[in-house]
N, C-alpha and C positions, 0 to 999 in steps of 0.2 A: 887182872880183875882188882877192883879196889877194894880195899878192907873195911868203908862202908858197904860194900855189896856182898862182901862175903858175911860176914857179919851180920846182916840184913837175912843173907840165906839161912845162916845157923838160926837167926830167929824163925823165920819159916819153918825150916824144918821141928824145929820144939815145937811148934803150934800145933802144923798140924801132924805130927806123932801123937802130943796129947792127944789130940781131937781125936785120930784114927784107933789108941791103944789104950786112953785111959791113963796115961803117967809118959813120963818123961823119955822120948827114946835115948838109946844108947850113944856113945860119943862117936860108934862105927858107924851106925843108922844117919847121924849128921852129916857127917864127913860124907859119906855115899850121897846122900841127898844133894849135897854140895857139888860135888865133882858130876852128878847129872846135870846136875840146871847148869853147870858151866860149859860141858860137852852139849847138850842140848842148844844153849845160846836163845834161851826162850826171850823174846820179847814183848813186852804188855804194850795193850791198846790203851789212849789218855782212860777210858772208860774203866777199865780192870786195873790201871794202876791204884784209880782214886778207889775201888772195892777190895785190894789189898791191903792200902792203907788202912783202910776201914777196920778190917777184917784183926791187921795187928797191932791196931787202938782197941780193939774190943773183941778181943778172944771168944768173950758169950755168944757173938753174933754168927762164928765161922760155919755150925749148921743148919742156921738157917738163909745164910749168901750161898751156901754151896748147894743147898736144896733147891733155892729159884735159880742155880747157874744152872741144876739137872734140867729144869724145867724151861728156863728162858734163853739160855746158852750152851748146849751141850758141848761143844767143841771149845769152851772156853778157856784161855789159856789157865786161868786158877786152878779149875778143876784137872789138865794137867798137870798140875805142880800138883797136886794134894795127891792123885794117883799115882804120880811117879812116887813120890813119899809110902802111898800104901804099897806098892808092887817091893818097893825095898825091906817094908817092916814084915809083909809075909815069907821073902826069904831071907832073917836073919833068924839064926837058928835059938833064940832067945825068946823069938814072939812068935813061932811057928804055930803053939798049940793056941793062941787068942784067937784061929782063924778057925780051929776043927770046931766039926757041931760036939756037942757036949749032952744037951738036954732033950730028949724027944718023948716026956710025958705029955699027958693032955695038957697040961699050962702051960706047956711049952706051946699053944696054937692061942692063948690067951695071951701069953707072953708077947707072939711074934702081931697081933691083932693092936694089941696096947705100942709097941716098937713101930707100927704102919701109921698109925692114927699122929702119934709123935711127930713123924717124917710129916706128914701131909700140912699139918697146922707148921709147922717151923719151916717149911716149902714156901706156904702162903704167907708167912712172917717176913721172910725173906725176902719174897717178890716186894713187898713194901718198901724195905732196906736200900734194896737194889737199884730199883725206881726212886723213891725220895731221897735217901741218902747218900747214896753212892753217886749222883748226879755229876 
């Protein structure tokens, strides 16, 4: 594999660890991420390369492409890479506890009300992105 592509993965994988955890994963979380996407052998379609691109030009946008990839591509190859990335960060034993529920007062149903409403508008953000920009 070439060292522009592995390289390219370690950027992947930073993005969306941020994205998935809130900070930076760990140099093990990388490296694993990496040896999937190489063992996997994933290929992008012209359409997903140019929303990758996208996506690690402009880190702000990654949930709201991944939002209309739930909605307009669910089998999308992106969204396998970001999953394969989340399935790694819940079993390193560093980010275990980011995944247990924590809060189950009443604000926690205004909480998870305000977290739905978020998803939904940055879904429909996205659909736009997708569509206009990612062309």
């Amino acid at each position: 594999m070439a060292i522009d592509q592995t390289k390219q993965l370690e950027l992947e994988a930073n993005l969306f660890g941020n994205y998935l955890i809130g900070k930076a994963p760990s140099q093990l979380a990388i490296d694993l991420y990496c040896q999937a996407m190489k063992k996997q052998a994933i290929s992008l379609k012209e359409d997903e390369e140019r929303q990758l691109e996208f996506i690690l030009n402009n880190p702000w946008s990654i949930g709201m492409v991944e939002g209309a990839l739930a909605l307009l591509k669910p089998q999308s190859t992106i969204r396998r890479k970001l999953l394969t990335m989340l399935a790694i960060l819940e079993t390193c034993p560093e980010y275990c506890y980011l995944f247990f529920p924590t809060n189950t007062s009443i604000f926690f149903l205004v909480y998870l009300f305000y977290v739905g409403s978020r998803a939904v508008v940055k879904s429909l953000l996205g659909v736009v992105i997708v569509k206009l920009v990612c062309r």
